[in-house]
C-alpha positions in Angstrom: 226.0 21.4 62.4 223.1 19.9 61.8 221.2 22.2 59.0 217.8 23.7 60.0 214.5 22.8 58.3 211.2 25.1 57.5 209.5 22.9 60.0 212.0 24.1 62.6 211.6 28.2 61.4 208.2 28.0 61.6 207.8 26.7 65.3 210.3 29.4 66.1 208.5 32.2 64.5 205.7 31.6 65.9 207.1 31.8 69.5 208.5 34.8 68.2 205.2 36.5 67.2 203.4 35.9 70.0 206.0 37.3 72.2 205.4 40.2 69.8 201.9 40.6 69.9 201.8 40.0 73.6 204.4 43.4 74.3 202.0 45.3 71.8 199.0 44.2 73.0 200.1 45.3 76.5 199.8 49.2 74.8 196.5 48.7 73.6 196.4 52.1 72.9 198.7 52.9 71.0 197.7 50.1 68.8 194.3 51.2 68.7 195.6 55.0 66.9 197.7 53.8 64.6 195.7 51.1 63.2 193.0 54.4 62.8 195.5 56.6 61.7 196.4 53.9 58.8 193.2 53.2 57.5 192.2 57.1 57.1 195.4 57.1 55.3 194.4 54.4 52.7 190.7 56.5 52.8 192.3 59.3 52.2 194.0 57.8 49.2 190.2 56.2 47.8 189.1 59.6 47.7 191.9 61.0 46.1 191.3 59.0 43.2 187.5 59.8 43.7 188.0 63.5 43.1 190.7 63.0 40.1 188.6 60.9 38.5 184.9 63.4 39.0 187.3 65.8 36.5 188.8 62.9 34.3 186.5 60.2 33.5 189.9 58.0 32.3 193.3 58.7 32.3 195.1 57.6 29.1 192.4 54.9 28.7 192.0 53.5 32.2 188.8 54.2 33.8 188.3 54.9 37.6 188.0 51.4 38.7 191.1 50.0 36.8 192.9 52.0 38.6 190.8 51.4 41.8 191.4 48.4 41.4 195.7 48.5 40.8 195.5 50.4 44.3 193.7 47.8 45.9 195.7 45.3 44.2 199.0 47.5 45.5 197.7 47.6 49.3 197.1 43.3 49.2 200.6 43.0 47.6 202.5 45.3 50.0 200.8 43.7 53.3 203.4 41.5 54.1 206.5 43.7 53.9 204.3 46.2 55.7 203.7 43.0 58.2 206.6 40.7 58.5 209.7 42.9 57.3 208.6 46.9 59.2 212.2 45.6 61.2 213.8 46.4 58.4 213.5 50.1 59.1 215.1 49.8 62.5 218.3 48.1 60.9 220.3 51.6 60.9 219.9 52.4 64.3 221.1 48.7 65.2 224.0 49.0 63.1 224.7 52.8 64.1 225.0 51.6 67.8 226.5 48.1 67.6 223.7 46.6 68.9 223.3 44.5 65.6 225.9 42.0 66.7 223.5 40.3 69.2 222.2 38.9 66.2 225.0 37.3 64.7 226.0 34.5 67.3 222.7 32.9 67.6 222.5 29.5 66.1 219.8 30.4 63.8 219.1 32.5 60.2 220.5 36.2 60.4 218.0 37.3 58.2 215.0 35.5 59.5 216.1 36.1 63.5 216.1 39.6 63.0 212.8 40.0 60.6 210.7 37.7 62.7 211.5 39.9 66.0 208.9 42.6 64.7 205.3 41.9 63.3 203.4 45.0 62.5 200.1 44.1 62.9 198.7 47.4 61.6 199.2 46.1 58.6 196.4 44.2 58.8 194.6 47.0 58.6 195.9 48.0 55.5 194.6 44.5 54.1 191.0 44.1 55.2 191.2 47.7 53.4 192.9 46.6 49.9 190.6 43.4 49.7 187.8 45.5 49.9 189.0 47.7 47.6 189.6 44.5 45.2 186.1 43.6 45.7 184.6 46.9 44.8 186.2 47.4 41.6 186.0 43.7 40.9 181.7 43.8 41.1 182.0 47.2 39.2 184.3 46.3 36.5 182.1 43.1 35.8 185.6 40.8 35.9 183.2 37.5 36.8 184.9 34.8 38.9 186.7 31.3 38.2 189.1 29.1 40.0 191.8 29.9 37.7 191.3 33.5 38.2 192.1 32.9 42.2 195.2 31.0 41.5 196.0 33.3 38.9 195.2 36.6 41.5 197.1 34.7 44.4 200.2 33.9 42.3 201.0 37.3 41.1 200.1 39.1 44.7 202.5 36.8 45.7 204.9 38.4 42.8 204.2 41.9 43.7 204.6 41.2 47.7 208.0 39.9 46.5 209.3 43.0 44.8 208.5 45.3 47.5 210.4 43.2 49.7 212.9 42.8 47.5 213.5 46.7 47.1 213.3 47.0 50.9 215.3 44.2 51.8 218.2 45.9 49.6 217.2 49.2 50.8 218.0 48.8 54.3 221.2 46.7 54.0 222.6 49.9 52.7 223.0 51.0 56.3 226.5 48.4 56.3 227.7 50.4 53.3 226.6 54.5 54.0 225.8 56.6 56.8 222.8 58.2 55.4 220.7 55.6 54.2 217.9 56.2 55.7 217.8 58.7 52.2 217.3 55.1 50.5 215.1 53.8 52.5 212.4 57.1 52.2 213.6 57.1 48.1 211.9 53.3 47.8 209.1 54.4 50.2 208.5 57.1 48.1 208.6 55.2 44.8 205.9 52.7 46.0 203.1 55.8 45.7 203.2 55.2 41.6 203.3 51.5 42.1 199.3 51.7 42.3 199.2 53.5 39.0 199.2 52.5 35.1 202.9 52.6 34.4 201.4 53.3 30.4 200.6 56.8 31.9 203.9 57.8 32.3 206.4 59.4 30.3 209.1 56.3 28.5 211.8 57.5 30.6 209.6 56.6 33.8 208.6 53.4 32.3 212.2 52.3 31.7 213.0 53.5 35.2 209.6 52.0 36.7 210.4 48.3 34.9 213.7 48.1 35.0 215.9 49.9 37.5 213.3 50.8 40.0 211.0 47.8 39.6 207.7 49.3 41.1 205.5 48.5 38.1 205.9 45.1 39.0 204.2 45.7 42.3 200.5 46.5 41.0 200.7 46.8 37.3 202.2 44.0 35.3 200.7 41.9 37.7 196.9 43.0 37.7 197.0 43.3 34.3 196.8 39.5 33.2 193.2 39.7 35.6 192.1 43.3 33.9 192.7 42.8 30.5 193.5 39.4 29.8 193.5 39.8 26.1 196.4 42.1 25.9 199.1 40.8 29.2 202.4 42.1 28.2 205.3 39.6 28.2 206.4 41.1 31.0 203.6 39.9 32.9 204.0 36.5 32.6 207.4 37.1 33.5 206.8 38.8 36.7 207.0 35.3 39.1 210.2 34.8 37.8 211.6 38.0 37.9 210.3 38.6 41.5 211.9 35.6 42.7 215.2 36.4 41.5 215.2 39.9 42.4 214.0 38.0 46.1 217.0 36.1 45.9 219.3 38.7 45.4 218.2 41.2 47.9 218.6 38.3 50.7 222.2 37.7 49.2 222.7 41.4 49.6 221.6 41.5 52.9 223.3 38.4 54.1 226.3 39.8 52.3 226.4 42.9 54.2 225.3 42.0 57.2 228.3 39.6 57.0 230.8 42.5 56.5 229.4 44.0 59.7 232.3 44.3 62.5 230.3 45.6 65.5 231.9 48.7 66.2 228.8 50.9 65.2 229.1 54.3 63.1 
């Protein structure tokens, strides 16, 4: 068989999402509340850091807008698995019920024919909110602006949008393997919180856990720090494009992997 090509995947997402946005447009409502109800969230967490930070001027040498500016940096960077992969949080119930098997005879990518079916376009909610965030602490922090420092800030969103998929994407494919995994699935939603702080604040325990077994400092830290401090990027940061698209790789292997062990019987 002829082997598919991006330009192929790209005309069929599209008919995809605007299927997609047609049905949810069609419950304007609905749309119109939770796209509130997740940009009070993301207030709510601005003025969490607002009243921290009216008691503690800097934690462990980060000011207020350093950090402000990780969490806008962690909103921007989780976007698209908030966007283009919310499916994955349905994967359990298609599994459970053995409804996942209409996706394995279709002539197309498993993995991209069942992520493109959903586009959660409160998420871009959660963007416009995160950009302005960036913006903010950018003016007040005084960071100036170049050309390099776009490509640089575009490249490693990139690298922090591809961890969180990367935890999710292995996340939910846990549902092939276990019963209860919607456990894991809450666990890395959980984890994400401390993504949008300092990982140098933690305990070394936490930073050993945070780099390398549960990767979130990768999501906002290592990555914003070669645009805060520039002087002082860890080695770790400059690995961070690699690393992400490994650990990329191997979650889609992982999912592929399972979802190839799937015998449609549901659990």
């Amino acid at each position: 068989m002829k082997r598919k090509g991006l330009s192929f995947y790209f005309r069929i997402y599209c008919k995809i999402l605007a299927q997609d946005l047609k049905s949810k447009m069609s419950y304007r409502a609905d749309f119109i509340i939770s796209t509130i109800g997740m940009i009070f969230t993301n207030i709510a967490g601005f003025v969490s850091f607002w009243i921290l930070f009216r008691s503690f001027p800097s934690i462990n040498g980060w000011s207020y807008y350093e950090i402000l500016f990780l969490y806008g940096f962690s909103l921007v960077s989780l976007t698209p698995v908030q966007c283009l992969f919310d499916n994955n949080w349905n994967l359990r119930q298609y599994v459970y019920s053995g409804d996942f098997i209409k996706y394995c005879f279709r002539p197309i990518n498993l993995f991209f024919y069942y992520q493109s079916e959903v586009f959660d376009i409160k998420g871009l909610g959660q963007l416009a909110f995160g950009i302005g965030t960036l913006a903010y602490s950018w003016n007040k922090l005084e960071l100036g602006f170049t050309p390099l420092m776009l490509i640089k800030m575009v490249i490693f969103l990139i690298t922090a949008s591809f961890i969180m998929i990367a935890l999710q994407n292995a996340a939910a494919a846990t549902c092939f393997w276990i019963q209860n995994s919607f456990y894991v699935m809450d666990l890395v939603l959980k984890f994400k919180d401390y993504a949008k702080y300092p990982i140098t604040i933690f305990s070394p325990i936490f930073r050993f856990i945070f780099t390398f077994i549960i990767p979130i400092a990768f999501i906002a830290y290592y990555p914003s720090v070669v645009i805060l401090r520039p002087d002082a990027v860890p080695v770790l940061s400059w690995l961070s494009p690699i690393i992400s698209c490994i650990l990329f790789g191997l979650s889609y292997k992982f999912w592929m992997y399972s979802a190839m062990k799937y015998n449609g019987t549901g659990s």
